[in-house]
N, C-alpha and C positions, 0 to 999 in steps of 0.2 A: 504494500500500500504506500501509494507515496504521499508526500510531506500534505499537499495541495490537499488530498481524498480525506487523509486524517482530518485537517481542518474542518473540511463541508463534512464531514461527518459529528464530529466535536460541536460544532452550528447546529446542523439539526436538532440532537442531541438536546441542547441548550433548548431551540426554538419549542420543541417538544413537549421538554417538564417544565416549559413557564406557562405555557398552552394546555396543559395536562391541568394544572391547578385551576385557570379559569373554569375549566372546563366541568368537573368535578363539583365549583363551587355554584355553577350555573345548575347543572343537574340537583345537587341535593337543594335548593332555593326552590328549584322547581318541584321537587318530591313534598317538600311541606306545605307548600301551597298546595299543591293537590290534595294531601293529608286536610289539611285545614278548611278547604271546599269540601270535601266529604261528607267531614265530622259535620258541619254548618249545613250543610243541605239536610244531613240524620236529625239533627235538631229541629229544622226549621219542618222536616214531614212528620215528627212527633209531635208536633206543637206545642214546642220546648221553646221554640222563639219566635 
């Protein structure tokens, strides 16, 4: 592998796990709000609220 490939490899890499974390935190934000729609809809057809 030469010097150059290491590089754009090491880059991606990089690009990756700072994208992996958005990513991650986009998803579980998105899990609890749907959690939280749920439980709130269960409520709202018990007429609990």
């Amino acid at each position: 592998m030469s010097r150059e490939e290491y590089d754009r490899l090491t880059l991606m890499q990089e690009v990756v796990a700072s994208n992996t974390t958005g990513i991650v935190e986009s998803v579980t934000q998105f899990q609890k709000d749907a959690v939280i729609d749920e439980y709130t809809q269960q409520l709202i057809e018990e007429g609990l609220i």
